[in-house]
C-alpha positions as CSV (number, residue, x, y, z in Angstrom):
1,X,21.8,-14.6,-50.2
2,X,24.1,-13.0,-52.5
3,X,25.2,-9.6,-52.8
4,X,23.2,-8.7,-55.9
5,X,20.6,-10.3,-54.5
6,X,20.8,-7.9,-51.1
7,X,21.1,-5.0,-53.6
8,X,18.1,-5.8,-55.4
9,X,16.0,-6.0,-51.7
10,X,17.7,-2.3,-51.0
11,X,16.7,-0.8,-54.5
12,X,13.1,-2.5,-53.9
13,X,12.3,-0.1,-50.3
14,X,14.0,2.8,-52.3
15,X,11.6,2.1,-55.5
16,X,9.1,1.7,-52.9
17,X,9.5,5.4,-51.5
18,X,12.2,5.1,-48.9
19,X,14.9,8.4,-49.7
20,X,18.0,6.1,-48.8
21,X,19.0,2.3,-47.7
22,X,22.7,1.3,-46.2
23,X,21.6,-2.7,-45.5
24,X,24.3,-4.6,-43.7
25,X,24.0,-8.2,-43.4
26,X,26.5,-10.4,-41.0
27,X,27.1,-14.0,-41.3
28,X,29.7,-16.9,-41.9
29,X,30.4,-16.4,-44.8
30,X,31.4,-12.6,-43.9
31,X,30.2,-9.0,-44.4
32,X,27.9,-7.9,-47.3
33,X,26.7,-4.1,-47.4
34,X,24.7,-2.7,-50.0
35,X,23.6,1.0,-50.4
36,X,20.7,2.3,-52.7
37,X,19.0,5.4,-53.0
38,X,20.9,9.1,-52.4
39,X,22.5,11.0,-49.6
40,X,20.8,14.3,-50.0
41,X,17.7,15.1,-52.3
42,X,19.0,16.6,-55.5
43,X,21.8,14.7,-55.4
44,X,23.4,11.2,-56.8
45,X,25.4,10.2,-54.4
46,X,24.7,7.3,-52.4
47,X,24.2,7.4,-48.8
48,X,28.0,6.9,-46.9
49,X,29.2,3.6,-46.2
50,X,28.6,3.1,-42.5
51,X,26.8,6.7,-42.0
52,X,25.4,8.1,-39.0
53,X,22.0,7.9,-38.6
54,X,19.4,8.2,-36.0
55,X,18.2,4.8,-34.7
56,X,14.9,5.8,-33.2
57,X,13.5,2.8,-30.3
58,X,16.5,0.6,-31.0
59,X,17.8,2.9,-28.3
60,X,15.6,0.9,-25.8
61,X,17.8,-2.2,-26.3
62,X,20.6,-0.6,-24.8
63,X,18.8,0.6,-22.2
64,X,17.6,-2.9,-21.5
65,X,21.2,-4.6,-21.7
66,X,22.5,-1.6,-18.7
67,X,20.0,-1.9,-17.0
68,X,19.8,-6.0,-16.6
69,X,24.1,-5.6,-16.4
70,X,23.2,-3.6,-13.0
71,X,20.6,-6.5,-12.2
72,X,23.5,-8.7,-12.7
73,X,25.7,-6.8,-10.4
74,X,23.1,-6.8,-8.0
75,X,22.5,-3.3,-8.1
76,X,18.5,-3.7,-9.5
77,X,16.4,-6.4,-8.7
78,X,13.9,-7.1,-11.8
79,X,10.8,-7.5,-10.0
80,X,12.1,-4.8,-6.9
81,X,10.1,-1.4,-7.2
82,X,11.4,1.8,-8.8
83,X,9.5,4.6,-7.0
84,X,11.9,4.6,-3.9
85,X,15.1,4.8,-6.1
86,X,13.5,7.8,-8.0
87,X,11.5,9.5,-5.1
88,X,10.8,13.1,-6.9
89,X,8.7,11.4,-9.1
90,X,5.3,10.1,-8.0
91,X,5.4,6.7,-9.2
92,X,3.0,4.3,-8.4
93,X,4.3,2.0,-6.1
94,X,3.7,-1.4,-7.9
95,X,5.7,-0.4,-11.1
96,X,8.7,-2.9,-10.9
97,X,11.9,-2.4,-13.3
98,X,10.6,-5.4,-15.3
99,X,7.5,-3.5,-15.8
100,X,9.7,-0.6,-16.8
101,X,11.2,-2.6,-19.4
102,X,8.4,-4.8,-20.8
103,X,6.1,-2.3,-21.4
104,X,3.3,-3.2,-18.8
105,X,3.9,-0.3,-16.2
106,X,1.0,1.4,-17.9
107,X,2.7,4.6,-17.6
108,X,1.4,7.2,-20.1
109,X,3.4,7.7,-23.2
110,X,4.5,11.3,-23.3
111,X,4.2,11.2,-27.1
112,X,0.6,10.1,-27.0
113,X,-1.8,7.5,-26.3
114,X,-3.6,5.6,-29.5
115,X,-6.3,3.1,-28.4
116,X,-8.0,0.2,-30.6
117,X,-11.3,2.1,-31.0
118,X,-9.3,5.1,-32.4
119,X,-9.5,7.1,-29.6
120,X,-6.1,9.4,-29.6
121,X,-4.9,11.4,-26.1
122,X,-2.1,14.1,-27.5
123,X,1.1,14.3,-26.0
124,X,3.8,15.8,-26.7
125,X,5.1,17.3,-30.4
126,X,6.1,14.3,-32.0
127,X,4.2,14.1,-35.4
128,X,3.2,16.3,-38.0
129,X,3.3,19.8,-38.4
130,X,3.6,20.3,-34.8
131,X,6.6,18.2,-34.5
132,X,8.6,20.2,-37.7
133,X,7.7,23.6,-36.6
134,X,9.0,22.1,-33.4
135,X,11.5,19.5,-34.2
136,X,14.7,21.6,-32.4
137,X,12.8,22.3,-29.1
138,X,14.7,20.6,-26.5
139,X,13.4,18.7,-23.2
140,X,14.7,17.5,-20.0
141,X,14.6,14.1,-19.0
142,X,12.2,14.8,-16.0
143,X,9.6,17.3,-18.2
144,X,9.2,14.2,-19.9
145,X,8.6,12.2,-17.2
146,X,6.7,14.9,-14.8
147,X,4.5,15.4,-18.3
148,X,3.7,11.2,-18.5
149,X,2.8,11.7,-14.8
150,X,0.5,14.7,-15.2
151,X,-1.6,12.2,-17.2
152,X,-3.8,9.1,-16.3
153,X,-2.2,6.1,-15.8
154,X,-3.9,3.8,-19.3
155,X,-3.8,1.3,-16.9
156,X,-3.3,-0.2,-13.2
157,X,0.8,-2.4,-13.5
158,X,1.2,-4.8,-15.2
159,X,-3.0,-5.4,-15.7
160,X,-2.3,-4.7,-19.7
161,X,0.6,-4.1,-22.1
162,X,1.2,-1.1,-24.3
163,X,4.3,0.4,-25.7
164,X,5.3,3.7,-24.0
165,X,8.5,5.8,-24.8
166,X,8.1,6.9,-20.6
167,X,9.5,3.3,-20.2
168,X,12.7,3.5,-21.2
169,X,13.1,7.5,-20.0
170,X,12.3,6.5,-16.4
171,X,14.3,3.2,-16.7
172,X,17.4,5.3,-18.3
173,X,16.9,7.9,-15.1
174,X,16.9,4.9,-12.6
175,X,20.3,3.8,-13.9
176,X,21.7,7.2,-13.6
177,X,20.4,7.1,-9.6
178,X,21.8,3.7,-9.2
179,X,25.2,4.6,-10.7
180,X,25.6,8.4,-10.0
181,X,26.4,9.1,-13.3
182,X,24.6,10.2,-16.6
183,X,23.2,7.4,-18.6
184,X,25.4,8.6,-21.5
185,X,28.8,7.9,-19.5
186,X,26.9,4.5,-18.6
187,X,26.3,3.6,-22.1
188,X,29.6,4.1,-22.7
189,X,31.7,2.7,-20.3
190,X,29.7,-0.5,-20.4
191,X,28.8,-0.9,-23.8
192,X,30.2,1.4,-26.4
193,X,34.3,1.7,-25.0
194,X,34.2,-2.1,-24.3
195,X,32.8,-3.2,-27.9
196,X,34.7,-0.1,-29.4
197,X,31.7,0.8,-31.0
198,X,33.2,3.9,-33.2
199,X,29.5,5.9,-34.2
200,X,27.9,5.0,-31.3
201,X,26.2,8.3,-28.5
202,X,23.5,9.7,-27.1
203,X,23.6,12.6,-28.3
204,X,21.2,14.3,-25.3
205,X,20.1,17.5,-27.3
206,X,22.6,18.2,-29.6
207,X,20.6,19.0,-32.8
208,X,23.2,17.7,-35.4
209,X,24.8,14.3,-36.6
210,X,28.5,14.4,-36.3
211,X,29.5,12.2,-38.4
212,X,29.3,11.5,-42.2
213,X,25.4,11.0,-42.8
214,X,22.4,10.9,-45.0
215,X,19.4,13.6,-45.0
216,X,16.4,12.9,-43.3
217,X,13.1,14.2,-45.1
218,X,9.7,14.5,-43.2
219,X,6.6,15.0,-45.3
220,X,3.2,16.9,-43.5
221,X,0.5,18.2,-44.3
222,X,0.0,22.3,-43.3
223,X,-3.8,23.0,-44.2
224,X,-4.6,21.9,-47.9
225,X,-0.8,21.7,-48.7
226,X,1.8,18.8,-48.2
227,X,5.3,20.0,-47.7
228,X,8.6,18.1,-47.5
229,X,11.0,19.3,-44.9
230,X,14.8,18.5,-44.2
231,X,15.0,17.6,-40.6
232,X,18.7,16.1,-40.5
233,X,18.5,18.4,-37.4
234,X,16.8,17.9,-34.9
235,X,17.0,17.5,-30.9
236,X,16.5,14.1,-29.9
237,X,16.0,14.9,-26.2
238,X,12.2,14.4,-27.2
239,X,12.7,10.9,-26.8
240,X,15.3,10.7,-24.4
241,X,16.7,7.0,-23.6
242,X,13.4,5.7,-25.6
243,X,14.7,7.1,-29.4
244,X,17.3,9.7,-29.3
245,X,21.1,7.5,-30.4
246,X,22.8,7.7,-33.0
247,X,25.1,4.6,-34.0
248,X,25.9,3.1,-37.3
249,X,24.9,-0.3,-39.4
250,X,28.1,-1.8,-38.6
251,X,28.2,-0.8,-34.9
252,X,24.7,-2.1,-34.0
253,X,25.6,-4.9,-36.0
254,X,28.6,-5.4,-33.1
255,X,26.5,-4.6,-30.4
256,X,23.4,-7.2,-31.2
257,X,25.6,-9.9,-32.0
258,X,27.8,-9.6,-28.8
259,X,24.3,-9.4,-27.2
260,X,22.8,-12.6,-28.7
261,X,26.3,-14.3,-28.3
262,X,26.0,-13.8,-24.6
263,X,29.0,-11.6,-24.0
264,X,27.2,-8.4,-22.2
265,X,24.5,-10.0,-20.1
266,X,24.6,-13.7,-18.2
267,X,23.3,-16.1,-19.6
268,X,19.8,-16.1,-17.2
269,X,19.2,-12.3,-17.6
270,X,20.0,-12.9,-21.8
271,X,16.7,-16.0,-21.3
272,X,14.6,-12.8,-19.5
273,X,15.4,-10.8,-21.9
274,X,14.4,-12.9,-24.9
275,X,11.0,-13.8,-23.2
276,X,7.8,-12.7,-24.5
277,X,5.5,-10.9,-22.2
278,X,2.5,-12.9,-22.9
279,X,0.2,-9.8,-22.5
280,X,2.5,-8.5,-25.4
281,X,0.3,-11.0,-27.2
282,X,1.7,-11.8,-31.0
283,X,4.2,-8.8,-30.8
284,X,6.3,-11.2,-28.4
285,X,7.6,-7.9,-26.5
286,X,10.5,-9.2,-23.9
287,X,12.8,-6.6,-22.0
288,X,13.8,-4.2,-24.7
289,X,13.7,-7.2,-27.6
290,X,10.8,-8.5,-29.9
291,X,11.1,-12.3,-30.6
292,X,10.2,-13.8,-34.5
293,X,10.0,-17.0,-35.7
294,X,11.0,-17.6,-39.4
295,X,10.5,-20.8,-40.9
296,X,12.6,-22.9,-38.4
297,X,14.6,-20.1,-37.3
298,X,13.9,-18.0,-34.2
299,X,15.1,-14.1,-34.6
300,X,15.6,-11.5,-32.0
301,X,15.4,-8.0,-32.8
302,X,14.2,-4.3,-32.6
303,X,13.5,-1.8,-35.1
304,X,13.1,2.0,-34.7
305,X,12.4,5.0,-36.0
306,X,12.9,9.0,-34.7
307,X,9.8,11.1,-35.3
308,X,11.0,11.8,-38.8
309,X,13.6,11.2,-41.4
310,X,14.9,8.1,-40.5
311,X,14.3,4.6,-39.7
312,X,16.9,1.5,-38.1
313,X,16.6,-2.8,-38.4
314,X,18.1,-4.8,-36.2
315,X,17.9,-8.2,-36.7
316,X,19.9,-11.1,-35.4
317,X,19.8,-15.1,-35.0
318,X,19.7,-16.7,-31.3
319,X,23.6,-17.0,-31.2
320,X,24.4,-13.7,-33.1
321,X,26.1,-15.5,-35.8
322,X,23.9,-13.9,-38.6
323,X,22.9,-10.2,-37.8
324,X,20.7,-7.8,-40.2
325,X,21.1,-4.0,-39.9
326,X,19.7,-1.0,-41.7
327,X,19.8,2.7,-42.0
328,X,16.8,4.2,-43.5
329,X,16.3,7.6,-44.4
330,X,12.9,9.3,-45.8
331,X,12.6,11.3,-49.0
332,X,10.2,13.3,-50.8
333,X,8.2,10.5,-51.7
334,X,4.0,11.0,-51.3
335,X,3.9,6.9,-50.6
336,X,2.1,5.6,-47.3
337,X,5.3,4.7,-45.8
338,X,3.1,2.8,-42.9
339,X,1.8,0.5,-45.6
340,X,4.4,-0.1,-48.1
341,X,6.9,-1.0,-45.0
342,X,5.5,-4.0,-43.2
343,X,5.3,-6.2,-46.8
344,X,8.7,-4.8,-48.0
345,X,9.8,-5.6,-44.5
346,X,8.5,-9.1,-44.6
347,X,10.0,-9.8,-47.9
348,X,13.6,-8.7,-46.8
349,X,13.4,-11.3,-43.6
350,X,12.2,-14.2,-45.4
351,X,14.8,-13.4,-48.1
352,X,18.3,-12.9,-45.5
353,X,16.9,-15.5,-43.1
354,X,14.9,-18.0,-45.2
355,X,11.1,-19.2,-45.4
């Protein structure tokens, strides 16, 4: 795919309502970034080369890869139970650390519960006009946990599957009691130092990004009026160890490939990680990874997004010889971003990766 060609796929999410696009593609052949859209509303400039941005649930990857590295090091056992190792919470006692990290724990998800018949079970701030009047309120990891636990269980572990953000919060608290330290110095002793990952944190609830960035814009409805509201700040210990880093296009674009290539987790744990869980049905959910066929190719990845103004890809090949990242920021727009982003999506795969 050539460059004009990636530029045109950029320009097309921007024309489609997206505020900003930084789209870095890795492969052979080298690196290829193209930029469309603006930093800041009102303005012309394009968003920085290799901004900072918040990447939302690709967060959870990480979580997965320290998580199975202490599994490696025999410090975890993926099927051993987590309640003991984290005994001020009540945990039931069948939820494993794979259940943690596939998604079947059936934990409730602190930002709310959405059912198939359309029934909705609130949780905390994390949409709408609740979340912007809200969006700098901070949280500790355990009020988010004690909150999830407060609920009903959506179902017995591992009878079901469904995504929860408690997942990764609990599993992020389990490697800080394994380890003794914060999952912060974790992430970056084992992940960020080693790969020398430059943009790379988690940020716990520091309300700003540091470095050079793009505006995030969240648009909500307050009564009969829609409003458009900055929130570039905002404190990601809402979604702590489930959404809340901040990285960079080319640093996830270091970390997935060393993933894929097999350079952070052995081989056997990597093969774990990459396998559906079948109750994930035709989302092929693993341990912290989605799984995609295209055409003859299969792709590993996960996307993300924070509760507003911005949006991260993640994309990469079996061997992590051909990666995909994105930055996405939200404007002004009045488009239905939840339709116009699965076909533009689509169309951006089949066009890096082939039919």
């Amino acid at each position: 795919m050539s460059v004009q060609e990636l530029q045109q796929a950029a320009q097309e999410f921007v024309d489609a309502g997206f505020g900003s696009l930084e789209l870095r593609v890795h492969d052979d052949s080298g690196e290829h970034v193209v930029r469309a859209g603006v930093r800041e509303l009102g303005s012309d400039e394009l968003p920085p080369e290799d901004g900072q941005f918040r990447v939302g649930s690709v967060t959870k990857t990480f979580v997965s890869t320290v998580v199975l590295q202490l599994v490696a090091e025999g410090k975890l056992e993926l099927d051993g139970t987590v309640a003991g190792r984290l005994p001020r919470f009540a945990l039931d006692e069948r939820i494993t650390v794979r259940m943690l990290l596939d998604h079947t724990s059936g934990l409730f998800n602190y930002t709310g519960e959405y059912f198939p018949d359309g029934t909705v079970v609130a949780g905390l701030p994390a949409t709408g006009k609740e979340w912007a009047d809200n969006r700098l309120r901070g949280y500790t990891p355990d009020e988010l946990v004690e909150f999830a636990l407060a609920k009903p269980a959506r179902f017995e572990p591992g009878a079901e599957w469904s995504y929860s953000n408690t997942n990764y919060s609990v599993a992020a608290l389990l490697i800080e009691a394994v380890t003794g330290r914060t999952f912060a110095e974790e992430l970056q002793s084992r992940i960020v130092k080693p790969l020398d990952l430059t943009g790379t944190i988690e940020p716990g609830d520091r309300t700003d990004i540091p470095g050079p960035h793009s505006h995030g814009y969240f648009r909500y409805q307050d009564g009969e009026e829609w409003k458009v509201v900055d929130v570039t700040d905002q404190n990601p210990s809402l979604l702590f160890a489930a959404g809340s880093m901040l990285s960079t296009t080319a640093d996830l674009q270091v970390f997935m490939s060393a993933l894929q290539s097999g350079k952070l987790i052995p081989a056997e744990l990597l093969t774990a990680m990459r396998t559906p869980e079948l109750k994930s049905g035709p989302l092929n959910y693993g341990l912290g990874l989605f799984k995609q066929d295209v055409g003859s190719q299969t792709l590993y990845h996960h996307n993300g997004s924070a509760p507003g103004g911005y949006g991260a890809l993640m994309y990469s090949t079996a061997d992590g010889s051909k990666t995909l990242t994105a930055a996405i920021t939200m404007g002004d727009s009045d488009a239905n971003i939840l339709e116009i982003f699965p076909p533009a999506l689509e169309r951006l795969i089949k066009q890096v990766y082939g039919e």
